[in-house]
GUDREN-952040 format. One line per 2 residues: for each residue x, z negated, y negated of N, C-alpha, C. Coordinates in nm, 3 decimals. Example, Ala and Ser with C-alpha at 12.3 -4.5 7.8 and 13.67 -1.06 7.14 Angstrom:
1.319,-0.780,0.569,1.230,-0.780,0.450,1.320,-0.780,0.330 ~ 1.285,-0.708,0.225,1.367,-0.714,0.106,1.290,-0.787,-0.003 $
//
This chain:
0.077,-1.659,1.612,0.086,-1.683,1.470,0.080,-1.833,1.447 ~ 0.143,-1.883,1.333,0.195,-2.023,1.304,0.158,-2.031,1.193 $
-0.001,-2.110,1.164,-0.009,-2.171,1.028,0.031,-2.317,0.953 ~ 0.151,-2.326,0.894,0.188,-2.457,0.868,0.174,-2.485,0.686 $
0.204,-2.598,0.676,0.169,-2.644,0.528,0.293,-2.645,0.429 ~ 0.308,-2.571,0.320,0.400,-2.615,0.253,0.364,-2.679,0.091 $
0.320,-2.771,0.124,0.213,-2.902,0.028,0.313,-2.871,-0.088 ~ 0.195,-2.865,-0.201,0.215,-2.886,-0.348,0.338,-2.809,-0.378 $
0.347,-2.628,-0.287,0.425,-2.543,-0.355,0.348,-2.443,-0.423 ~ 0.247,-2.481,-0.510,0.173,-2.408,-0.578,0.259,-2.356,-0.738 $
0.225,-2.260,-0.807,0.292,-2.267,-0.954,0.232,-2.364,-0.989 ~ 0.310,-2.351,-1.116,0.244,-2.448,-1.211,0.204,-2.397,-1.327 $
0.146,-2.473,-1.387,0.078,-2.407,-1.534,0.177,-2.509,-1.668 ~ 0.197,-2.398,-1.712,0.296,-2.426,-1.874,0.172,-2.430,-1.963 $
0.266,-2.468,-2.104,0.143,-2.493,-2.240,0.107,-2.356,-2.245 ~ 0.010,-2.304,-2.339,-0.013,-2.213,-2.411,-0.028,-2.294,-2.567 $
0.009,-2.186,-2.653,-0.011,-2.248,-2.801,-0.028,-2.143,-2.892 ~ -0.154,-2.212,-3.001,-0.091,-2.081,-3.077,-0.076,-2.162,-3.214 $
-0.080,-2.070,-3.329,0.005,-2.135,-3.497,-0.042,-1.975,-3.543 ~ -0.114,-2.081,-3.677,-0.158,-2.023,-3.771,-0.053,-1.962,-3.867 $
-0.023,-1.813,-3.930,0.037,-1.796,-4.014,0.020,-1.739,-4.155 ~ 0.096,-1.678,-4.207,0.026,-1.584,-4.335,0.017,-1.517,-4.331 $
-0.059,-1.426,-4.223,-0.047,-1.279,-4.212,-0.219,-1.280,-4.264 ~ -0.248,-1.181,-4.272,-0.389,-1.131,-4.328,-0.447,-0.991,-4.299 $
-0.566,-1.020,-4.214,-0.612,-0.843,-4.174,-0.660,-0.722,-4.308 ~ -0.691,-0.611,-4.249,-0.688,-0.528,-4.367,-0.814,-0.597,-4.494 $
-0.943,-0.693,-4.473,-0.989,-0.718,-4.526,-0.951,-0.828,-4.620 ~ -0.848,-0.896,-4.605,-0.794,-1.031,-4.663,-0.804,-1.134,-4.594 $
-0.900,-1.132,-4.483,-0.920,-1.269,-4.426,-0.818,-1.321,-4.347 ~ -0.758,-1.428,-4.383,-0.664,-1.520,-4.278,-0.682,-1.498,-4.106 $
-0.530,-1.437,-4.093,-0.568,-1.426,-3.932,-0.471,-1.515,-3.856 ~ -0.504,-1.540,-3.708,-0.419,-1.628,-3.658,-0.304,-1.532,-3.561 $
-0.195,-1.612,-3.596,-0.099,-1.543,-3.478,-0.041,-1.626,-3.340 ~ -0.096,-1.587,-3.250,-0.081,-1.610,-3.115,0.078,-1.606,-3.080 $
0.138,-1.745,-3.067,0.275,-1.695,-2.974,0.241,-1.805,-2.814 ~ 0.300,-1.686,-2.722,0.280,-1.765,-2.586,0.417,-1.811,-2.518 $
0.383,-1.887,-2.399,0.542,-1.948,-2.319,0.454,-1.912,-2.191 ~ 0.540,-1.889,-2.087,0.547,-1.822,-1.962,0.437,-1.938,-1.912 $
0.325,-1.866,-1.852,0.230,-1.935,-1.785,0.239,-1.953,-1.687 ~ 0.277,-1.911,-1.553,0.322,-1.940,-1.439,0.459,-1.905,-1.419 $
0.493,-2.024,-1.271,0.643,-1.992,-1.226,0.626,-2.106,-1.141 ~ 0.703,-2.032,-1.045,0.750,-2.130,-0.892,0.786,-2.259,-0.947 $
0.751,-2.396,-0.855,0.813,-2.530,-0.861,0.937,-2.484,-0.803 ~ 1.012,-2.618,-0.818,1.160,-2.592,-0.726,1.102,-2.593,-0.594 $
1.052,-2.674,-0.578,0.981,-2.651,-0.398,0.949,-2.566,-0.344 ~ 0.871,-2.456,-0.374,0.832,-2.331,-0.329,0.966,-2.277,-0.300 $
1.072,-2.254,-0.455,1.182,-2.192,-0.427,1.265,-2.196,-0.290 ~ 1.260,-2.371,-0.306,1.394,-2.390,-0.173,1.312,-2.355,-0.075 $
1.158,-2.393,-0.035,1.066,-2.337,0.103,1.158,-2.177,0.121 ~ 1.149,-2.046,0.023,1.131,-1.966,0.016,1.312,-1.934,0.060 $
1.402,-2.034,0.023,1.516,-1.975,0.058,1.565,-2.020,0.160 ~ 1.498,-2.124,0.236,1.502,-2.109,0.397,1.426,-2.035,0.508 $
1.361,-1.925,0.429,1.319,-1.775,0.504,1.380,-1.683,0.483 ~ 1.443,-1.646,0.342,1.512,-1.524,0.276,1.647,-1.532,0.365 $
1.711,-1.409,0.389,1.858,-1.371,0.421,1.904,-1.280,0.400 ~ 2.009,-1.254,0.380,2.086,-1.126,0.338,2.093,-1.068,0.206 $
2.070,-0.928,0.201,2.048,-0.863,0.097,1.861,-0.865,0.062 ~ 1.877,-0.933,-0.083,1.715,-0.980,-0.147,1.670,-0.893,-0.183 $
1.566,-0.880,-0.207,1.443,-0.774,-0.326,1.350,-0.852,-0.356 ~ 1.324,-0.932,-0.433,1.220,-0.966,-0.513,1.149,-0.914,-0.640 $
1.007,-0.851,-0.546,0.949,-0.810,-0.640,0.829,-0.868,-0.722 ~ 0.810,-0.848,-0.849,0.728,-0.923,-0.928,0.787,-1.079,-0.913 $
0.942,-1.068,-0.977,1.009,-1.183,-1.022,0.971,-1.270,-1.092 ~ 0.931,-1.222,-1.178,0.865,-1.299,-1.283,0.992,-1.326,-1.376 $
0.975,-1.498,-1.382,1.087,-1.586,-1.444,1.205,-1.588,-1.314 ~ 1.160,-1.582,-1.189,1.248,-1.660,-1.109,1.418,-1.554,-1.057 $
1.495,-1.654,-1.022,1.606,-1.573,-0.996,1.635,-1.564,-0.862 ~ 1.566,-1.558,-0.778,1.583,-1.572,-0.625,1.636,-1.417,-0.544 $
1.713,-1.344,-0.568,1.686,-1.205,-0.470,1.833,-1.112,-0.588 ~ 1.889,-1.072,-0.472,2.021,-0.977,-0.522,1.922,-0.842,-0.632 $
1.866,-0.816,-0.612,1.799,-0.724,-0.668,1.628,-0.766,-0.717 ~ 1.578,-0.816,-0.895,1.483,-0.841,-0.856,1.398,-0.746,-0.995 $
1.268,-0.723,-0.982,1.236,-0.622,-1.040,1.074,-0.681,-1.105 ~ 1.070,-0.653,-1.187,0.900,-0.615,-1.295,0.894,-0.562,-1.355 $
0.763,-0.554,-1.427,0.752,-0.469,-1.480,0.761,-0.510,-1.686 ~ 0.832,-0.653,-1.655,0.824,-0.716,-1.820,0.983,-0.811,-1.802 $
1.042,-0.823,-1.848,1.199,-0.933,-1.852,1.189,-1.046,-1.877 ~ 1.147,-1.117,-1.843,1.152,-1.276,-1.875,1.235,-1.313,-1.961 $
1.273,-1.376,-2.005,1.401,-1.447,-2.104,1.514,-1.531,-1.978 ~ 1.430,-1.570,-1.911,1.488,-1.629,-1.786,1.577,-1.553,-1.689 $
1.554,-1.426,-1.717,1.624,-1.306,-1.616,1.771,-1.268,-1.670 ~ 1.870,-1.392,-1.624,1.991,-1.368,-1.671,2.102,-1.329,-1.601 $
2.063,-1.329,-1.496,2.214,-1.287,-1.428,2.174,-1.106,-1.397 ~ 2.259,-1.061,-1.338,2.302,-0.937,-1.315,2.162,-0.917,-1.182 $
2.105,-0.774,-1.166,2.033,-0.716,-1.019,1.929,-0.762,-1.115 ~ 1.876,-0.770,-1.246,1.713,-0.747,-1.245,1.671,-0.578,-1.292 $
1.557,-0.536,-1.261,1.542,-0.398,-1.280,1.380,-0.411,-1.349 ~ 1.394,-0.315,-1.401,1.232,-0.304,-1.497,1.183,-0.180,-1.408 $
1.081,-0.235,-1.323,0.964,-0.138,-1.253,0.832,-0.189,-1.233 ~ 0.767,-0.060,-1.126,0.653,-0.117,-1.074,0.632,-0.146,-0.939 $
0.559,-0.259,-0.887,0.548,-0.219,-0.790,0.523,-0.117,-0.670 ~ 0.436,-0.013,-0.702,0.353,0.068,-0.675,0.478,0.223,-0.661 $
0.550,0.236,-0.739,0.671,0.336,-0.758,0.801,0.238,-0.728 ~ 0.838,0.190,-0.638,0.960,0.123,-0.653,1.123,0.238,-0.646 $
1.199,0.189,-0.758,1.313,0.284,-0.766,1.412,0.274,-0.704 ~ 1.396,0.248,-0.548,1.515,0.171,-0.469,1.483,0.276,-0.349 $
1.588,0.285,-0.323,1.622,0.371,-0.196,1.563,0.308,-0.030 ~ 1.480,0.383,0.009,1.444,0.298,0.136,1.533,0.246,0.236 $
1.536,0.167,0.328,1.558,0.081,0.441,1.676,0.017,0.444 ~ 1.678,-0.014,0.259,1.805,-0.118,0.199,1.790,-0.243,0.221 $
1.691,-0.318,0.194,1.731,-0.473,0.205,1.671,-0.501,0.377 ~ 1.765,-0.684,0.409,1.709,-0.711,0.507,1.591,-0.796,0.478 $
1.565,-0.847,0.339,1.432,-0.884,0.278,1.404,-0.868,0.172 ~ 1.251,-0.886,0.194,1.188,-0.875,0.057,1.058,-0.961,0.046 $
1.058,-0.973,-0.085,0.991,-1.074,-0.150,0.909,-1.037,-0.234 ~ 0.767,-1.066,-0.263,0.650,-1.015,-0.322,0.572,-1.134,-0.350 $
0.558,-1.163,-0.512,0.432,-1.278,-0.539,0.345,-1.161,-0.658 ~ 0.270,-1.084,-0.599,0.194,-1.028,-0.694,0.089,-1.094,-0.733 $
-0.001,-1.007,-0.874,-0.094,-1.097,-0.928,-0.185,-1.097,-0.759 ~ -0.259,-1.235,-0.820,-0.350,-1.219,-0.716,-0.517,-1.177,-0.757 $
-0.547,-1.065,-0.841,-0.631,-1.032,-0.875,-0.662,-0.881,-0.845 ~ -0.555,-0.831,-0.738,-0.560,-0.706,-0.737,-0.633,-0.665,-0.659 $
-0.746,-0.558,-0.704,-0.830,-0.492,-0.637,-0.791,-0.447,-0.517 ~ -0.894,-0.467,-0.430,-0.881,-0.456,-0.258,-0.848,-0.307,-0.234 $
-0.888,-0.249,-0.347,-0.832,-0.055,-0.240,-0.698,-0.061,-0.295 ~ -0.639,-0.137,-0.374,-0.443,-0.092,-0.427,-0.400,-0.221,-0.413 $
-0.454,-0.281,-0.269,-0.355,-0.407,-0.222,-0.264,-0.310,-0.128 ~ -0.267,-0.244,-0.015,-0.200,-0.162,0.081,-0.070,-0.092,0.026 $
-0.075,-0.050,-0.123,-0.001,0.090,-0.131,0.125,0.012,-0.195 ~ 0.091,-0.099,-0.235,0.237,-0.196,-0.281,0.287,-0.284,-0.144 $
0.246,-0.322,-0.046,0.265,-0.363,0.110,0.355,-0.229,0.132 ~ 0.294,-0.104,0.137,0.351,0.009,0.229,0.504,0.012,0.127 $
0.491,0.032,0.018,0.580,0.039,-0.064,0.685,-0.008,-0.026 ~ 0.657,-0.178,-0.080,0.777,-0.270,-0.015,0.824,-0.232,0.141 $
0.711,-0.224,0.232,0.761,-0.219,0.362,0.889,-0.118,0.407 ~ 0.870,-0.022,0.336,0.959,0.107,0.337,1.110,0.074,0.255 $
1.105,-0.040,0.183,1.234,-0.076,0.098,1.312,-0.186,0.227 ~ 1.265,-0.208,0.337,1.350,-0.337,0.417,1.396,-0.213,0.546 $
1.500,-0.262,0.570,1.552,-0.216,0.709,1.477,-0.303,0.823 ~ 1.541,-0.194,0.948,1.455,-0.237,1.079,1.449,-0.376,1.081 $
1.360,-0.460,1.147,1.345,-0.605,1.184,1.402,-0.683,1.053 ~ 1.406,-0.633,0.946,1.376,-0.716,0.809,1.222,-0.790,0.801 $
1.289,-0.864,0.673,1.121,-0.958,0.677,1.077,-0.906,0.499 ~ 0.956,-0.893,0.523,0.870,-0.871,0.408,0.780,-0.999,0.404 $
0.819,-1.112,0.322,0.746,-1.223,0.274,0.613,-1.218,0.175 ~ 0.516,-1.216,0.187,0.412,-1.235,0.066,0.339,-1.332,0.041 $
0.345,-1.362,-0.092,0.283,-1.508,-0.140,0.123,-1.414,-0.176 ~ 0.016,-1.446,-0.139,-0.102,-1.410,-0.213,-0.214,-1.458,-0.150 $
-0.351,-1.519,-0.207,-0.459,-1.524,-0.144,-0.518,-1.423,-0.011 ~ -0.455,-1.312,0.041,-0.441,-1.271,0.123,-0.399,-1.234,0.206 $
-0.440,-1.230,0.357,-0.330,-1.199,0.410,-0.377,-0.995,0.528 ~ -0.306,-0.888,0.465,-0.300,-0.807,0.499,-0.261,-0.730,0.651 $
-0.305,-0.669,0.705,-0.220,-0.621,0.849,-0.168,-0.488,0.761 ~ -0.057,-0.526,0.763,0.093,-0.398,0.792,0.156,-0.317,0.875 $
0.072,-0.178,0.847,0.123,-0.100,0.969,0.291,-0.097,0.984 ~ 0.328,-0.063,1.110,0.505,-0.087,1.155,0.533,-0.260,1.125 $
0.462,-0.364,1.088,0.511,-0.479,1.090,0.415,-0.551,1.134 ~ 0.487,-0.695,1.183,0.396,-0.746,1.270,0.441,-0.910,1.230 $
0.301,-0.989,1.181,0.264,-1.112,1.124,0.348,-1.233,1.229 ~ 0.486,-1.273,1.155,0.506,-1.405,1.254,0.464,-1.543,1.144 $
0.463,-1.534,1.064,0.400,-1.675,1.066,0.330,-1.675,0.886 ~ 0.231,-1.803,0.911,0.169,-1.816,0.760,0.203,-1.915,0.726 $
0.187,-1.976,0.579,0.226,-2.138,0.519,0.114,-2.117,0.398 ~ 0.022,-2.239,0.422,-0.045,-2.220,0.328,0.038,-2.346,0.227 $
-0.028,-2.354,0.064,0.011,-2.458,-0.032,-0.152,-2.503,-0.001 ~ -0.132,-2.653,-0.035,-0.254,-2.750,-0.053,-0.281,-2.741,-0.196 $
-0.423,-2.729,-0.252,-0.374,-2.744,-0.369,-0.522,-2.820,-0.423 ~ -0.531,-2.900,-0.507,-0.565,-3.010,-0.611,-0.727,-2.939,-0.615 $
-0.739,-2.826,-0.667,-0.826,-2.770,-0.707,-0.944,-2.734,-0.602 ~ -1.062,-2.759,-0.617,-1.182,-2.758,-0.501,-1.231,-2.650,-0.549 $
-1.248,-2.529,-0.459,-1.309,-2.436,-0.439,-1.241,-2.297,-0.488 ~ -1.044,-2.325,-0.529,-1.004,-2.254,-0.583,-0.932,-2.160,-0.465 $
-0.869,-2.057,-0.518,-0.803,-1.932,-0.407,-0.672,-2.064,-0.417 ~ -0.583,-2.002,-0.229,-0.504,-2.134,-0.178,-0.398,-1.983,-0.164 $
-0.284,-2.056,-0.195,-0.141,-1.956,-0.201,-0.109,-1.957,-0.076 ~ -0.058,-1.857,0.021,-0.047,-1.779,0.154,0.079,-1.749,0.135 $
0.182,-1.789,0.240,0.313,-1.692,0.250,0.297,-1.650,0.398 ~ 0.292,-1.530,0.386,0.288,-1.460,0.518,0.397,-1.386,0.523 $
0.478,-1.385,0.608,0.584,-1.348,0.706,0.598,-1.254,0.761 ~ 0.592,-1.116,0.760,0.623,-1.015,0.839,0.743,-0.970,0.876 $
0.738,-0.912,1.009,0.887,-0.834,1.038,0.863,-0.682,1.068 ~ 0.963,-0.585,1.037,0.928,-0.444,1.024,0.968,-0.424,1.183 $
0.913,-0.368,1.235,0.926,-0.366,1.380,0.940,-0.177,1.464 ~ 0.916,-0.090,1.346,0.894,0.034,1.358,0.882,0.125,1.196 $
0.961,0.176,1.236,0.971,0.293,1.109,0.861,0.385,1.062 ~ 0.847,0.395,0.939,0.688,0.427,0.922,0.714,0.612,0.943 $
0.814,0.601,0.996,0.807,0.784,1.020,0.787,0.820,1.173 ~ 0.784,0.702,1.268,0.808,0.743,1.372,0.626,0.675,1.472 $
0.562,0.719,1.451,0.393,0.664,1.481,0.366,0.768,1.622 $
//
């Protein structure tokens, strides 16, 4: 296994804002209305890191804003999601026929509880054909049954004592039907 650096490909953080309007709750009192702009999204750096691993036919899941992957899927549309191959799902149920792409791509939240980190891994794993790569960006890094860890890249990042972004590398090496 190969841990190398891919410095300052962390997201980034956009404004948040909000603006007061004339709306008023059932009591009369002046309420505020919240409008937001996309809080995270890949630098260009991460991107290009990410498209000198990707090949073939893409799946990127939990796209977000970004347009990287022939097929990319969430569970909300960005405004950013303009070309053709985005799909509204979940991770957890994906609506794609198994052992279609030769990759796939996964930046899920990274807050997800440790017993339903596996069942979106197995998920994806089952959407790549043989010796495809399943890429994951997340503060962790998982063992994947039928795939096997070739390399990690961590991001450096600014922040002391904060969770550090992980792209770990897997290749499917065995069919999850055949154990």
């Amino acid at each position: 296994m190969n841990f190398q650096n891919f410095d300052n490909t962390i997201k980034e953080k956009k404004h948040i804002f909000s603006t007061r309007s004339d709306t008023y709750d059932l009591h009369g009192k002046h309420q505020a209305l919240y409008k937001y702009k996309k809080l995270w999204s890949f630098p260009e750096r991460t991107e290009e890191f990410l498209k000198t691993k990707l090949y073939g036919n893409i799946l990127h899941v939990c796209a977000g804003a970004s347009n990287i992957g022939a097929v990319r899927l969430d569970i909300e549309k960005q405004p950013e999601q303009n070309k053709d191959g985005f799909i509204l799902g979940d991770m957890y149920n994906l609506p794609i026929k198994n052992n279609t792409f030769d990759c796939a791509f996964i930046d899920p939240a990274w807050n997800i509880p440790y017993h339903k980190r596996m069942k979106f891994c197995y998920e994806i794993r089952d959407k790549i054909k043989m010796d495809g790569l399943l890429i994951l960006n997340a503060p962790f890094i998982p063992k994947i049954k039928c795939c096997i860890l070739k390399e990690v890249y961590y991001g450096e990042r600014s922040f002391y004592m904060a969770n550090v972004s992980l792209i770990s590398i897997y290749q499917k090496v065995q069919s999850q039907f055949n154990f």
